[in-house]
C-alpha positions in Angstrom: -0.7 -4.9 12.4 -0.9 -8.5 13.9 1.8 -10.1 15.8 4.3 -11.6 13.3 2.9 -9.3 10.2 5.4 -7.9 8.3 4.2 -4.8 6.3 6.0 -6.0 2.7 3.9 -9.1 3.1 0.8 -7.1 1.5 2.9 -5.5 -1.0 1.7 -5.1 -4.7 4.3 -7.5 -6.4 7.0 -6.2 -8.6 6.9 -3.0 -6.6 8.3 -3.7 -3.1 11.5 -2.6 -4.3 10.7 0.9 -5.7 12.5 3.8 -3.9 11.0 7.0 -3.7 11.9 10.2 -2.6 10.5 11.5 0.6 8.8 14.9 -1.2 7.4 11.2 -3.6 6.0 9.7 -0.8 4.2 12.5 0.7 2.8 13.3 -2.9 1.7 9.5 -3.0 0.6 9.4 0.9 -1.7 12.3 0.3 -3.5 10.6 -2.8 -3.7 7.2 -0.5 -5.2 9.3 2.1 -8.0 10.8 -0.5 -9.2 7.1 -1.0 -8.7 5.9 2.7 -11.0 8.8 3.1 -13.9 7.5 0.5 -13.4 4.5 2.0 -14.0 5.4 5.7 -17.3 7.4 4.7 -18.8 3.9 4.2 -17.4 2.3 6.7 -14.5 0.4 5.4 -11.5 0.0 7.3 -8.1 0.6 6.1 -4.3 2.1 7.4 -1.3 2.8 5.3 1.8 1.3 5.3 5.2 3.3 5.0 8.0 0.8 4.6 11.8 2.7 5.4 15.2 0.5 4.4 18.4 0.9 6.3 21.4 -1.4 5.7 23.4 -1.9 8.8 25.9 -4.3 7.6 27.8 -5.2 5.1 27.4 -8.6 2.8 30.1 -9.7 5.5 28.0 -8.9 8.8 30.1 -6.6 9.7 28.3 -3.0 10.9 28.3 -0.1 8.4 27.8 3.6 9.6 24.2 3.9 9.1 23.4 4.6 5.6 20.1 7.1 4.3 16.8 5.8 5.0 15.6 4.6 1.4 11.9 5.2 1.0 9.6 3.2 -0.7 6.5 3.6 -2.2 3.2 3.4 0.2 0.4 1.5 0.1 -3.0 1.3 1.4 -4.1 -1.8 2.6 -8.1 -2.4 2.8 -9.3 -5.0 5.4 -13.0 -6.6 6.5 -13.9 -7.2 9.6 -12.6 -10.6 9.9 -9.4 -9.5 9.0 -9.3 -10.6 5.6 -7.0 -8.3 3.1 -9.8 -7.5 0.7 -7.1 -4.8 -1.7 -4.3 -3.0 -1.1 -3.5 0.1 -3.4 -0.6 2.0 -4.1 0.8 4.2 -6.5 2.4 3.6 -9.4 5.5 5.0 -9.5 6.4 5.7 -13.1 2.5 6.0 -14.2 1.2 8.0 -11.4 -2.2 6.3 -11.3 -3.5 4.0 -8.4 -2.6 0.2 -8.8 -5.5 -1.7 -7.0 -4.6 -4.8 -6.3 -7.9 -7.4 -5.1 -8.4 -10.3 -3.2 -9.2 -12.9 -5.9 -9.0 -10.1 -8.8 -6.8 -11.8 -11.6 -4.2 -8.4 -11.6 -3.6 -5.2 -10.5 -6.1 -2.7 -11.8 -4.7 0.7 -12.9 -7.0 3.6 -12.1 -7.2 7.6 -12.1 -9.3 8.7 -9.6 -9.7 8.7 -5.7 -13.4 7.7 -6.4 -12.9 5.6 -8.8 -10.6 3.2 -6.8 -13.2 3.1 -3.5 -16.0 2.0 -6.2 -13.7 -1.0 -7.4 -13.1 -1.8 -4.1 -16.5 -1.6 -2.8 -18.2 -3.4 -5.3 -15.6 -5.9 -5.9 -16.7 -8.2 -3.0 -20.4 -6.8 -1.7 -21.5 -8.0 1.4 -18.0 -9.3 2.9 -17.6 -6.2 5.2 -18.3 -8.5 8.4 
């Protein structure tokens, strides 16, 4: 990640909030992994993100013994090799299916398969791997 990236930046809006548990997030991680996989065969490059909540203070300031790590839902977040975000995918939590999310696309795509997902994503913007 670049200096000054934040990972919830590249969050699929309206679901940078869902908590999952962490047996939720391995289930999901695995089925990111499956496509970041696909992906990697033809030579597109992509990491996950894992994004971990802890409140350590109150709405006073004051420090709170820490609470339990809340977990939220991962995402895989597909890049060219200028750096440009070309999708980011996660999972949706109450569907189950993959929510693609494109640069340019009008709205998140919801889709089944592993395979299915790295064909959107190739073919949604041929030629702009350099």
């Amino acid at each position: 990640m670049a200096t000054g990236q934040t990972a919830t930046g590249s969050r699929a809006e309206g679901h940078e909030n869902d908590e999952v548990t962490d047996a939720t997030a391995e289930k999901y991680d695995q089925a990111l992994a499956a496509v970041q996989r696909l992906l990697k065969v033809q030579g597109v490059r992509s990491y996950a993100v894992h994004t971990i909540g802890l409140k350590l203070t109150d709405d006073a300031g004051r420090l709170i013994p820490l609470e339990k790590p809340k977990r939220h839902v991962p995402e895989l977040v597909v890049h060219n090799n200028a750096g440009w975000v070309d999708a980011t995918v996660t999972i949706g939590p109450r569907s189950g299916c993959y929510l693609v999310s494109l640069r340019g696309g009008p709205d998140l795509e919801t889709v089944r398969e592993p395979r299915q997902v790295a064909d959107l994503i190739l073919t949604a913007q041929p030629g702009d791997r350099s």
